[in-house]
Short mmCIF file of the C-alpha atoms (twelve columns), coordinates in Angstrom:
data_MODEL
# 
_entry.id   MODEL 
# 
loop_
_atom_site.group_PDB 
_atom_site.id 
_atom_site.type_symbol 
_atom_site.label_atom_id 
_atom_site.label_alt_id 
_atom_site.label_comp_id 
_atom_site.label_asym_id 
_atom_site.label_seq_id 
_atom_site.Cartn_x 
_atom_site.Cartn_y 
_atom_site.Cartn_z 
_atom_site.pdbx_PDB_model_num 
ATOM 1   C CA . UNK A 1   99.551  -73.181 -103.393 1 
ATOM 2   C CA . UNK A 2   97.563  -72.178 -106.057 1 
ATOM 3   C CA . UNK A 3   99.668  -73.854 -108.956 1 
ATOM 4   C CA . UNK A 4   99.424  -76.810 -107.210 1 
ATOM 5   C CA . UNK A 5   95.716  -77.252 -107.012 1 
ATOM 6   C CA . UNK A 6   95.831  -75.928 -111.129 1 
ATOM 7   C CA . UNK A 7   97.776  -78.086 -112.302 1 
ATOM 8   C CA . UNK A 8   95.886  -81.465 -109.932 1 
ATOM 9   C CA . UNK A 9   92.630  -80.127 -111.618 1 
ATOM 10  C CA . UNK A 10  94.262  -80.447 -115.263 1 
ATOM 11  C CA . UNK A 11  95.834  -83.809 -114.766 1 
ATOM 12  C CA . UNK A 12  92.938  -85.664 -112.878 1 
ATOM 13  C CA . UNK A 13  89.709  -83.856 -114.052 1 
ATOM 14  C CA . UNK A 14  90.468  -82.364 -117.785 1 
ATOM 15  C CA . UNK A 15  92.491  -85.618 -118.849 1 
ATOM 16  C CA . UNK A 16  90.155  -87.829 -120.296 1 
ATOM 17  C CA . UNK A 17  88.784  -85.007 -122.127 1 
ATOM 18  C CA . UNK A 18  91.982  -83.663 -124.185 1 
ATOM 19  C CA . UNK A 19  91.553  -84.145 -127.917 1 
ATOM 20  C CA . UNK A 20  94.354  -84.125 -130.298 1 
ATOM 21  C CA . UNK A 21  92.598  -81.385 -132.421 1 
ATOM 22  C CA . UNK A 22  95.377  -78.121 -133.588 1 
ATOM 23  C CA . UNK A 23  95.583  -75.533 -131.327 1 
ATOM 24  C CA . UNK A 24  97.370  -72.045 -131.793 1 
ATOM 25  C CA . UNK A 25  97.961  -70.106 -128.725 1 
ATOM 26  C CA . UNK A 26  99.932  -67.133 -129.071 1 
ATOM 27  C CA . UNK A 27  102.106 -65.170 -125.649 1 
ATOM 28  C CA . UNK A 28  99.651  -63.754 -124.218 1 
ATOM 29  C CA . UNK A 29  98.790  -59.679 -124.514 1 
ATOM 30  C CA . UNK A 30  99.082  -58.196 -120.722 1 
ATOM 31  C CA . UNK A 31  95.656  -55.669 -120.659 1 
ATOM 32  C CA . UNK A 32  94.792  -53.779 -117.686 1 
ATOM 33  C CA . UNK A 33  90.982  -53.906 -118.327 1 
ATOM 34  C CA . UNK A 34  88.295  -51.410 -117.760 1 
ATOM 35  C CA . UNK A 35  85.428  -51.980 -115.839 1 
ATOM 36  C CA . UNK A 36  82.401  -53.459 -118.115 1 
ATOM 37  C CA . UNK A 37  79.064  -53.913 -117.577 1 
ATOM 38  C CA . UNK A 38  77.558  -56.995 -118.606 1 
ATOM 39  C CA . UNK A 39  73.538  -58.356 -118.883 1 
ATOM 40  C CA . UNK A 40  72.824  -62.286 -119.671 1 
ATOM 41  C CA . UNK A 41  71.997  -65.445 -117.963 1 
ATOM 42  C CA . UNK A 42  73.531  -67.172 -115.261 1 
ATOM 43  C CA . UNK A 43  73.412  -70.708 -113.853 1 
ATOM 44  C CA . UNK A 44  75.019  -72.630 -111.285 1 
ATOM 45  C CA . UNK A 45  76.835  -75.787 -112.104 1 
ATOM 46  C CA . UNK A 46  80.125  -77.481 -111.252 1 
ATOM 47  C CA . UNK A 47  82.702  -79.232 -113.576 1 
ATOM 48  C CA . UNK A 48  80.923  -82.457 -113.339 1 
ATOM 49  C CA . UNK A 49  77.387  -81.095 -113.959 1 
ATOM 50  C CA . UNK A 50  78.172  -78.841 -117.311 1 
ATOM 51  C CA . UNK A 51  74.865  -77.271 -118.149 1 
ATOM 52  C CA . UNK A 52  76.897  -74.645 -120.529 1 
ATOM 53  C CA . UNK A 53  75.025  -75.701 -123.236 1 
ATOM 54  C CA . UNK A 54  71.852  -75.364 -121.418 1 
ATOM 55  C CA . UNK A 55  72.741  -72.063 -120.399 1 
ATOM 56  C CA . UNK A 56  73.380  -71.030 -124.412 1 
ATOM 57  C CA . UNK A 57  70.370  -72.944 -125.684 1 
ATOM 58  C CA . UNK A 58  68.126  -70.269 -122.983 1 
ATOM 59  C CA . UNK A 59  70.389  -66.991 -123.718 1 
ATOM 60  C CA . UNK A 60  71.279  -66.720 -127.653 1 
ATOM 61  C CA . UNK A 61  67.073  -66.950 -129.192 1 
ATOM 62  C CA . UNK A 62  66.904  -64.007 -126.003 1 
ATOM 63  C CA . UNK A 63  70.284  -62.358 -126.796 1 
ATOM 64  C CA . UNK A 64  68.704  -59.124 -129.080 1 
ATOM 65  C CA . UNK A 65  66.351  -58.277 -126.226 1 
ATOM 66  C CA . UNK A 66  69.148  -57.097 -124.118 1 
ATOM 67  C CA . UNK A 67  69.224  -52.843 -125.352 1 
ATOM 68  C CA . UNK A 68  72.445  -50.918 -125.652 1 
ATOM 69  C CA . UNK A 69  74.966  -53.246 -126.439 1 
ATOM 70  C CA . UNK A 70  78.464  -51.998 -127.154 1 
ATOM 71  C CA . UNK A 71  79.441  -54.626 -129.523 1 
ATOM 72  C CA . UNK A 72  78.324  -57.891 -131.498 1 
ATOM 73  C CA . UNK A 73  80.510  -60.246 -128.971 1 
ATOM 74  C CA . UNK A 74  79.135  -62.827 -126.638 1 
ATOM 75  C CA . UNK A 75  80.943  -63.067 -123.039 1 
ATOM 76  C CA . UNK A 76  81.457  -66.650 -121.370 1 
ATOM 77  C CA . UNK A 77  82.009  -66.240 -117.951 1 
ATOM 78  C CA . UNK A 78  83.209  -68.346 -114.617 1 
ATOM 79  C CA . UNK A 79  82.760  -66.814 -111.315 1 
ATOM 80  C CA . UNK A 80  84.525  -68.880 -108.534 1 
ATOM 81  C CA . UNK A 81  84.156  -68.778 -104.948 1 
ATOM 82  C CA . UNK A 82  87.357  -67.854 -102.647 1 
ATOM 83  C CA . UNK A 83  87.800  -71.553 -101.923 1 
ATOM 84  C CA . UNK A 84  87.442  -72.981 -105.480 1 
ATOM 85  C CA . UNK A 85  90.542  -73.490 -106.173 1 
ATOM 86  C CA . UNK A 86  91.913  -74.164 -102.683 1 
ATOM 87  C CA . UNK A 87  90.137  -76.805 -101.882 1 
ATOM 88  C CA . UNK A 88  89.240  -78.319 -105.223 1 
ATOM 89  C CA . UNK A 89  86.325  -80.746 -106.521 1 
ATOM 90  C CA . UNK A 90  85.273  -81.409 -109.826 1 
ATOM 91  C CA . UNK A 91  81.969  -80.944 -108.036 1 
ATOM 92  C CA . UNK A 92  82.328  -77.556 -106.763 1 
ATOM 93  C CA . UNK A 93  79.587  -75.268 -107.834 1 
ATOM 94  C CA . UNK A 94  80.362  -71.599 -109.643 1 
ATOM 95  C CA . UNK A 95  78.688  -69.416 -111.102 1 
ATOM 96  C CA . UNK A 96  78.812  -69.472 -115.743 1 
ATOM 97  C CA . UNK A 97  77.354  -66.653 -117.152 1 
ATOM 98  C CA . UNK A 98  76.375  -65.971 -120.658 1 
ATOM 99  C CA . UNK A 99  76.325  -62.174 -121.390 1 
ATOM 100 C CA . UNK A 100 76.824  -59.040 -123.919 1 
ATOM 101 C CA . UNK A 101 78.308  -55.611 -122.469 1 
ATOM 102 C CA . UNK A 102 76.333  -52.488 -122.485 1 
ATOM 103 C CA . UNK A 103 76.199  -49.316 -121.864 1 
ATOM 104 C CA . UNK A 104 74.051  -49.232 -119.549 1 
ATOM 105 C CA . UNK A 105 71.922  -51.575 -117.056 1 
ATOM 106 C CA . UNK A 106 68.890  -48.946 -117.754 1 
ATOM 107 C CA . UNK A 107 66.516  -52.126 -119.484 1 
ATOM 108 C CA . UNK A 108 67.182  -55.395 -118.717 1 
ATOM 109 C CA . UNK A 109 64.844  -58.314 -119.705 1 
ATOM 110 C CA . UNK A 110 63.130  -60.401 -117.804 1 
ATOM 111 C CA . UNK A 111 64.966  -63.469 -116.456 1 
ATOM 112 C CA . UNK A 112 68.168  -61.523 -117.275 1 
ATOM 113 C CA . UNK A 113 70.553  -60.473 -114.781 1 
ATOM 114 C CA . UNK A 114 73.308  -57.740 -114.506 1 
ATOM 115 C CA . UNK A 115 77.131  -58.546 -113.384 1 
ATOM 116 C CA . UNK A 116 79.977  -55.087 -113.092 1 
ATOM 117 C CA . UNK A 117 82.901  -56.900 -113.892 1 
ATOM 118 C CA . UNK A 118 85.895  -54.978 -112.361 1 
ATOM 119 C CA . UNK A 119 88.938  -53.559 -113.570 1 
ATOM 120 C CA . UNK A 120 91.926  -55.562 -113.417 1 
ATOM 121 C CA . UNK A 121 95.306  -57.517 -115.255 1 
ATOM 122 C CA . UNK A 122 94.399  -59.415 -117.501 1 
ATOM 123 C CA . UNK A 123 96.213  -62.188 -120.163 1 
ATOM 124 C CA . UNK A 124 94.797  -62.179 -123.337 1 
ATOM 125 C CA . UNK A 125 95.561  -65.627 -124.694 1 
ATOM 126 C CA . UNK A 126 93.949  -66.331 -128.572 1 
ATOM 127 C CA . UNK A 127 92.789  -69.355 -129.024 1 
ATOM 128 C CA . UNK A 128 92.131  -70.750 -132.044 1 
ATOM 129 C CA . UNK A 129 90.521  -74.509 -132.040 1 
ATOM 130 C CA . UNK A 130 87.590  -76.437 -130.670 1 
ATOM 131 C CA . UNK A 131 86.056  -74.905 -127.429 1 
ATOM 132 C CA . UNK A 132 86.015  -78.803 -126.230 1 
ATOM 133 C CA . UNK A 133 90.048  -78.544 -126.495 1 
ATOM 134 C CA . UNK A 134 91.003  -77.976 -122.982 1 
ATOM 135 C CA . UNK A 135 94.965  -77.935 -123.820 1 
ATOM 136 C CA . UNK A 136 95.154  -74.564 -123.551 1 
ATOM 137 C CA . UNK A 137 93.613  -74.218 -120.474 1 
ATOM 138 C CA . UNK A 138 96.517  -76.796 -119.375 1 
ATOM 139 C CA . UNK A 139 99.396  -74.604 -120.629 1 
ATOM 140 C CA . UNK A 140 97.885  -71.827 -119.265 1 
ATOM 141 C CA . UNK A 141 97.362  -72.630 -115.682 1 
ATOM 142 C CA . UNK A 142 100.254 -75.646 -115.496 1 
ATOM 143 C CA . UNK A 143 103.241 -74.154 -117.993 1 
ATOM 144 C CA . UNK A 144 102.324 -69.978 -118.597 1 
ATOM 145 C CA . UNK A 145 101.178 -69.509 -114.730 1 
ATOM 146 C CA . UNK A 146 104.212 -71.107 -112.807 1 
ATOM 147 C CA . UNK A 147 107.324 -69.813 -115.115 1 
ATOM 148 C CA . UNK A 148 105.470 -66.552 -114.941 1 
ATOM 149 C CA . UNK A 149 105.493 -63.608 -112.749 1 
ATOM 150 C CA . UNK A 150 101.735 -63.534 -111.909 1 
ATOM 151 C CA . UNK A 151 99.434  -65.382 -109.855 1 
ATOM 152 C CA . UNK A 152 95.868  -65.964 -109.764 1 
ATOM 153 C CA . UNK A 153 93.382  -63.394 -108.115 1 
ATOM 154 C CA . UNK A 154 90.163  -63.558 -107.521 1 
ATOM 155 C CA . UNK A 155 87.861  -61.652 -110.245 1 
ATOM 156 C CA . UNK A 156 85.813  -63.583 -112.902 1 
ATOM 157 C CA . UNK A 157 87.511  -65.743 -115.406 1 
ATOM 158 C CA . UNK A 158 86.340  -64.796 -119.170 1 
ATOM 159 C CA . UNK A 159 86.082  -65.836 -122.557 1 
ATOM 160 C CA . UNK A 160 85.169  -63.319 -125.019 1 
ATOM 161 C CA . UNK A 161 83.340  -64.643 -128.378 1 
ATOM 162 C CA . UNK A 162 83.958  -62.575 -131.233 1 
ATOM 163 C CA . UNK A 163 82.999  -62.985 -135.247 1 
ATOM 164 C CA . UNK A 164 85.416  -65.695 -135.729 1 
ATOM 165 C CA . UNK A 165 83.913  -67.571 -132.636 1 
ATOM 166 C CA . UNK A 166 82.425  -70.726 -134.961 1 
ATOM 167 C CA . UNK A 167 81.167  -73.438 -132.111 1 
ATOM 168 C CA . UNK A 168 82.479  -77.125 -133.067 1 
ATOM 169 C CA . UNK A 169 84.925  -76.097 -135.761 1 
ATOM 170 C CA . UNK A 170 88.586  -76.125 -135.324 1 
ATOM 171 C CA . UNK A 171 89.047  -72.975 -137.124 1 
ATOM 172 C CA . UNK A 172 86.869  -71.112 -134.235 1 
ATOM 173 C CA . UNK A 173 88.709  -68.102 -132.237 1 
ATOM 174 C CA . UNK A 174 88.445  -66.799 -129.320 1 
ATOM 175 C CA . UNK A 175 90.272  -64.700 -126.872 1 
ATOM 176 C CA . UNK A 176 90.297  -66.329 -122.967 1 
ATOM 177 C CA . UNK A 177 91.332  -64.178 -120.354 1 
ATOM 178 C CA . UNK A 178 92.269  -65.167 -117.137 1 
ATOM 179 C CA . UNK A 179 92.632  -62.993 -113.806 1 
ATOM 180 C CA . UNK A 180 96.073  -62.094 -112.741 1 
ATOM 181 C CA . UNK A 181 98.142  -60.296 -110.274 1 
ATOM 182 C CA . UNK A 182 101.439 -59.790 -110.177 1 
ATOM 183 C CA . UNK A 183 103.123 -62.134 -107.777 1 
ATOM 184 C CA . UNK A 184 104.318 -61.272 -104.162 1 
ATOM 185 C CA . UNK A 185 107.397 -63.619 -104.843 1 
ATOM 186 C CA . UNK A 186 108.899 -61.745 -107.299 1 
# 
């Protein structure tokens, strides 16, 4: 049921934004993830009101407050209700984080807040290309997904920014990493 609702999101909602810029998008890695802890800012928005860039613009000039981070990459996050995608509207709210990992949650700013994000499967899909490219995002939930043997679950989707993340140029990369479970059907 899920596939189905994917793949009417893609066709009627992400259509009129797919650009014919390159993308590369290797098989995905399979990663059973540990649990990390995150700190950054949060906002709630739905697919029709995008206030990512918003939510940027207020974390990045705050970003070296945030003590005892474990590396230099940036973490874009989507957490969906257990509806979202059973009932879908481009103007269903979620939660999209901005966020580092740390060590720690011993110091964390003001106007920051802390997420646990939980162990789980993981696809590791690199991306290389604009971030305003949603064609991978198509092959992964309408092509990948339904000849696969996973499913969706419920845990935070993720994109994780690394050095090569360059926003607006099409030789950017980044790694996005949907949640998955292995399928009952199978």
């Amino acid at each position: 049921m899920h596939q189905i609702w994917l793949k009417l999101i893609f066709q009627t909602h992400y259509q009129y934004v797919t650009t014919p810029q390159t993308t590369t998008c290797m098989e995905p890695r399979i990663e059973t993830l540990a649990e990390k802890k995150l700190v950054g800012k949060r906002v709630r928005m739905s697919l029709i009101d995008n206030r990512t860039g918003e939510l940027w613009r207020s974390f990045l000039p705050r970003r070296k407050e945030v003590r005892s981070q474990v590396s230099s990459e940036l973490y874009s996050m989507q957490v969906y209700g257990p509806d979202y995608f059973k009932t879908f509207s481009p103007a269903k709210e979620f939660d999209k984080w901005t966020a580092v990992e740390v060590t720690d949650f011993a110091a964390v700013p003001d106007d920051m807040d802390t997420f646990t994000l939980p162990v789980g499967l993981y696809d590791v899909f690199h991306y290389k290309g604009l971030s305003t490219n949603t064609r991978i995002y198509q092959y992964i939930y309408t092509t990948w997904l339904p000849a696969s043997k996973y499913q969706l679950d419920h845990r935070p989707h993720f994109e994780v920014l690394g050095e090569k993340y360059k926003n607006g140029d099409t030789d950017s990369e980044e790694d996005i990493l949907p949640p998955w479970s292995v399928s009952a059907q199978t």
